[in-house]
N, C-alpha and C positions, 0 to 999 in steps of 0.2 A: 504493500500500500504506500509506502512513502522511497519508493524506485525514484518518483519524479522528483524528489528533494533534494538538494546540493547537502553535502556533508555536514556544512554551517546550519542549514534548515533543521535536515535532522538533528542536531546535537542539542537546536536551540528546542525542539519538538519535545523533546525527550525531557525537558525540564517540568513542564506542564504535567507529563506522566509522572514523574519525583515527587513533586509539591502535590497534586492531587488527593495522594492519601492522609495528608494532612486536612484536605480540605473536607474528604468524606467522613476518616474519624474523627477526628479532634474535632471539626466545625459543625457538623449537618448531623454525626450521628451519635457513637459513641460515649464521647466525653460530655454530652445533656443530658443524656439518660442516665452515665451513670454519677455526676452531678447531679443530679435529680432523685437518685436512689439514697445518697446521704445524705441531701438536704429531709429527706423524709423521717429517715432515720435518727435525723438531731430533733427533728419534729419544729423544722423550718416549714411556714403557709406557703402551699405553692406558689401565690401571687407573689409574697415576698422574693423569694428564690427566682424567680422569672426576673423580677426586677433587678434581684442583685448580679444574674449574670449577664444582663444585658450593661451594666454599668461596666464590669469587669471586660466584656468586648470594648465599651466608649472611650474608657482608660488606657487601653493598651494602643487602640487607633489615634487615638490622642496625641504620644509621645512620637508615635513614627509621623504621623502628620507633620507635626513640628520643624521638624527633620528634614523632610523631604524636599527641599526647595534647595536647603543648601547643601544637603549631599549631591542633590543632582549637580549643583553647580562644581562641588571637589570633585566628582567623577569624570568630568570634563578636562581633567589634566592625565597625562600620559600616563598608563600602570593603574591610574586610581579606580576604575571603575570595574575590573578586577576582583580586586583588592575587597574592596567596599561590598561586593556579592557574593563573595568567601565570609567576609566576619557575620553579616545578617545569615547566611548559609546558615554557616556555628551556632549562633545564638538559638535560631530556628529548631534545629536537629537536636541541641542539648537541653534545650528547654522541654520539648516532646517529651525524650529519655524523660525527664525529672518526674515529668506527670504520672508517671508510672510507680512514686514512691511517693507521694503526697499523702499526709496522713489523715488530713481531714477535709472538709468542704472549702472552707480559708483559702488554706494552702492550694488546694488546685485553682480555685479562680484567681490567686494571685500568679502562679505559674502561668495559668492560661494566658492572660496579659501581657507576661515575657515572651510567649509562642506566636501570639499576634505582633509583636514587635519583629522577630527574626522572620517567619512568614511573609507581612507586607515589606519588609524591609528588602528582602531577597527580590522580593518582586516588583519593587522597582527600579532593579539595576536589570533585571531580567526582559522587567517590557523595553526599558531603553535599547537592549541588546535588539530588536527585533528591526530597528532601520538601518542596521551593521550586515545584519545575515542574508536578505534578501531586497529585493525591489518593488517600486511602490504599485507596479500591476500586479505583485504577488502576497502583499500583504497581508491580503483576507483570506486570502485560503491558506496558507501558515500560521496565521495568526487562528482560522477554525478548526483547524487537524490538531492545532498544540490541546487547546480545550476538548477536541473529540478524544485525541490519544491520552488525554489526560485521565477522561471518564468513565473509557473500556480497560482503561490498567490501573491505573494508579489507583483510580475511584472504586476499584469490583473487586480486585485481586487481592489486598489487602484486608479490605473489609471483608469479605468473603472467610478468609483466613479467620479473621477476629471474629466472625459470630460461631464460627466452630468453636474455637476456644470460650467462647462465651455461654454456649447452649447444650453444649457437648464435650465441654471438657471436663466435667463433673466423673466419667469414666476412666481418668487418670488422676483423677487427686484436684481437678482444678476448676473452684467456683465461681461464680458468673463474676464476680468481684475480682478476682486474679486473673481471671480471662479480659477484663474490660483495660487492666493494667500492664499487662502482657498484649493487646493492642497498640499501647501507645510507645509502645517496647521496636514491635511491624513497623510502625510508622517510621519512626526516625529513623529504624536501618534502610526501610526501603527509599526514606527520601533521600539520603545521602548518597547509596549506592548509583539510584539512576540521575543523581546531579555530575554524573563521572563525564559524561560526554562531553556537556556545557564545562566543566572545568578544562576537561584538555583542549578543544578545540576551537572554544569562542576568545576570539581575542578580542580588543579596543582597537578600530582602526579610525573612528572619528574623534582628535585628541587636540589640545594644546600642549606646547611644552613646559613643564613644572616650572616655576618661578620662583621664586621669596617670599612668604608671608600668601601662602595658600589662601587660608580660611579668609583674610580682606577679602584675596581679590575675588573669592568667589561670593563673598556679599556685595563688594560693588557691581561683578557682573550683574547679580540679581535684581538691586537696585535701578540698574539703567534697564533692564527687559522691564520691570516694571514702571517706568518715566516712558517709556516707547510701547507702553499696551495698546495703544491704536492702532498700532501699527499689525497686531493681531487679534485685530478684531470679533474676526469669525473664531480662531483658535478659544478664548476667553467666553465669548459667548456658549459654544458648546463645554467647556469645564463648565460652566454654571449650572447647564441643563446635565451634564453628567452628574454633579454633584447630586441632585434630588435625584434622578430616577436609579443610579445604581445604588443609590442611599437604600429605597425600597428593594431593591433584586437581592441584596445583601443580606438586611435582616432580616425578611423574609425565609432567607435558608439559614442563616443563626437562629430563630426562634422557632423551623418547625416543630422540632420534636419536642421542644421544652411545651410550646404551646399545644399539640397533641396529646401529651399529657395531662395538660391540665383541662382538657374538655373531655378527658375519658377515652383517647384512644389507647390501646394497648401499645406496651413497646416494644413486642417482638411485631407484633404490626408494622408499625411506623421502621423501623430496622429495616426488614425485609422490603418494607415499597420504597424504602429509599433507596437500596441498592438498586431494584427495579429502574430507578431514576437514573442513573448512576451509564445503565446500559441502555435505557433506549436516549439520554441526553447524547450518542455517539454518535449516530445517525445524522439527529437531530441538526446538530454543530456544523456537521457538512453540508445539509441541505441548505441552512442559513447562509454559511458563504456562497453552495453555488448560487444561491435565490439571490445573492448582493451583487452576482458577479450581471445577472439578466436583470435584475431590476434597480440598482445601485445599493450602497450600503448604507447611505441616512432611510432610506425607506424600509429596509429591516430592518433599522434600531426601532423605525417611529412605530413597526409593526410589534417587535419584540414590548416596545414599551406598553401600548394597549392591551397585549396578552397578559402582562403581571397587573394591569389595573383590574383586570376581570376575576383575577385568581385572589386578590386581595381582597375584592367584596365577595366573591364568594367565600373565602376563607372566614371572614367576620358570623360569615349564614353554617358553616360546617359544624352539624351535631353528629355525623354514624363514619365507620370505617369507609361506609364506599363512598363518601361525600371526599373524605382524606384519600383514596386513591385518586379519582376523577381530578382531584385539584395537584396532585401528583404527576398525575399524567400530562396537564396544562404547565407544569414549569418543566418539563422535562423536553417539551416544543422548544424551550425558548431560553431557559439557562444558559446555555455556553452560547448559544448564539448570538446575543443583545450581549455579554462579556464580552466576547472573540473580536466580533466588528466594530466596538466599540474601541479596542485597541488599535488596533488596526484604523480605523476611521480618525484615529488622532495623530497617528503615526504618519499617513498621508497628507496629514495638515503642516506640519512641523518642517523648521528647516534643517536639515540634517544637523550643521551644525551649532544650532543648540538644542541636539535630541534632548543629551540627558538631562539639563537644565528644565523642559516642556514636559520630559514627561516626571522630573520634581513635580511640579505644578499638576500635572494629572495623576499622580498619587496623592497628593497633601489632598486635591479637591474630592478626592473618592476614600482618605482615609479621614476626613471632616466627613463627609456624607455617613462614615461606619461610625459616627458619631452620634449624628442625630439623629437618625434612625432607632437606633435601640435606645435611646433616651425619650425622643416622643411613645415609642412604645411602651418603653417603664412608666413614663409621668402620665400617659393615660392610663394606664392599667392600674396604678395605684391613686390613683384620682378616683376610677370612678370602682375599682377593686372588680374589676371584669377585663379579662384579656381579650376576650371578643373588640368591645372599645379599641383596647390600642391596636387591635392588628386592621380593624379598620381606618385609625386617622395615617397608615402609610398610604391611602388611595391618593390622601394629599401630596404624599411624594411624586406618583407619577402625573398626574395633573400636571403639576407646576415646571417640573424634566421634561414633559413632554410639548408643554407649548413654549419653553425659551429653546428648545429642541428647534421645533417649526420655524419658529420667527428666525433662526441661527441661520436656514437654508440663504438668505436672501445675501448674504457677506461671503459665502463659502464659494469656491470654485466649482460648476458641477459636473462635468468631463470623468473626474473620475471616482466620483462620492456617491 
């Protein structure tokens, strides 16, 4: 399947598959539930627990937010960008390891907040990698195979592993608690092992040369890209509409199962349809880029975005199992697809040479967005002490993403968007 890839594609491909199993256990499935099984056991209110671990994702997106603007800008010097993709690497992969010996509820959501920092951190040296490795007729469909490849290995093969150890290891000595920790065990080797490609073979070929007193100059650079924002007009307009609508696509897959939970689905339930997710989102990813490559790629996102507005009011309406598959089935259309082109969609906006500076700016505005999103949902849900409530005021995310979206087209170039 990835014949037609250049070496660099593949290697950059292969990252997607690494980091995914982070994404499936730690974020979507595992580490809620079984969060969710201690908080019950300290005899924490569901409501409460939902809110505190939505804080604990705010907190963690918080710090790398911060960050991100001017590490994009030190990445921009020769060697650094590298460099800077190895330590969030580390931080990432040792943090996971850790969650595996956490002693009580605390401890893991404070660990999980380290995980979100090495996770987003890796990934935005990672998306910057993506206007190094190929070209901008080819951006969407590398940019949707890395998501697709991500969600038939990284997303299945793992987790798959871990609900064995979860449900079935009790035949060797090992209960669903030493199997949920023994998952996050999978993760970190597996994410490290397939990050082997992207380390030998992606290099920085878009660089300046190192200078004196780094950290200035990459604040002044940042300084003068922001004194010259008109000059990216359309670039700034679409971070704004990213910021809301991947706000909503985000927490949305941070709060299913927590949320699942607390309206009475079962968790081998939700476990299993998530993995379900996991494999038909494969498909999925690719049909999305070829459907951008015939009908352009702002028109998938603006189509991706309407799909999650529908799936959030019905999500608000969801009382029985098959209401949770059916709304299953509807992010599994559109998950990596509205991510993928989305990348990619900003990647052909930018000028190469200040990728990784642009896309600073498109992580800080999508790791702000992993902000407010589980924050509106906490402060409604404990406002009105109904989760239903908060997972409906994310409709307000896409609404708002979706029409500074539309008005964005009019500034954009449209040849190849």
């Amino acid at each position: 399947m990835l014949k037609s890839f250049t070496l660099k594609e593949r290697s950059w491909i292969y990252y997607d598959w690494a980091n995914s199993a982070y994404s499936s256990i730690v974020t979507a499935t595992i580490l809620p539930v079984f969060y969710k099984g201690m908080t019950d056991a300290a005899n924490v209110s569901k409501d409460r627990a939902d809110s505190l671990i939505s804080l604990a994702i705010s907190i963690g997106s918080l710090i790398i937010a911060l960050m991100a603007p001017i590490l994009g800008n030190i990445a921009n010097f020769k060697g650094f960008k590298v460099k800077m993709f190895k330590i969030f690497l580390g931080i990432g992969v040792a943090s996971t390891f850790l969650l595996a010996v956490c002693p009580t509820w605390e401890w893991i959501l404070a660990v999980y907040a380290v995980t979100i920092i090495g996770f987003h951190g890796s990934g935005l040296f990672y998306d910057a990698f993506l206007v190094e490795v190929t070209t901008e007729d080819r951006m969407d469909k590398v940019s949707t195979y890395g998501y697709a490849l991500g969600y038939i290995g990284g997303s299945t093969i793992p987790l798959v592993l871990s609900i064995i150890l979860i449900f079935f290891g009790g035949s060797v000595g090992i209960d669903a608690s030493m199997g949920a920790r023994l998952s996050f065990i999978i993760t970190a080797i597996w994410w490290i092992c397939f990050s082997y490609p992207m380390l030998k073979n992606i290099k920085q070929e878009y660089y300046i040369e190192i200078e004196p007193q780094i950290i200035r100059k990459s604040f002044r650079n940042l300084i003068n890209t922001l004194k010259n924002i008109r000059r990216y007009k359309a670039v700034f307009l679409f971070l704004i509409a990213y910021f809301f609508y991947i706000d909503g696509v985000n927490t949305i897959i941070g709060i299913a199962t927590v949320f699942g939970d607390t309206v009475g689905i079962s968790s081998n339930f939700m476990i299993g349809v998530l993995l379900g997710i996991q494999i038909l989102a494969f498909p999925f990813a690719i049909l999305f880029g070829a459907a951008a490559k015939k009908f352009g790629t702002r028109t998938m996102i603006m189509t991706g975005i309407c799909i999650y507005s529908v799936i959030t009011f019905l999500g608000f309406m969801m009382k029985s199992q098959l209401e949770f598959l059916l709304l299953a089935l509807l992010v599994s259309t559109s998950q990596g697809g509205i991510q993928a082109l989305s990348r990619s969609y900003f990647g052909k906006m930018i000028p190469l040479e200040k990728a990784n500076e642009f896309f600073g700016f498109y992580d800080i505005f999508g790791k702000f967005a992993a902000i407010m999103g589980p924050l509106l949902f906490s402060f409604c849900t404990y406002i009105t002490e109904n989760s239903r409530i908060g997972v409906l005021s994310l409709l307000l995310l896409f609404i708002i993403g979706g029409a500074i979206f539309w008005y964005s087209w009019r500034f954009s170039k449209p040849d190849s968007l």
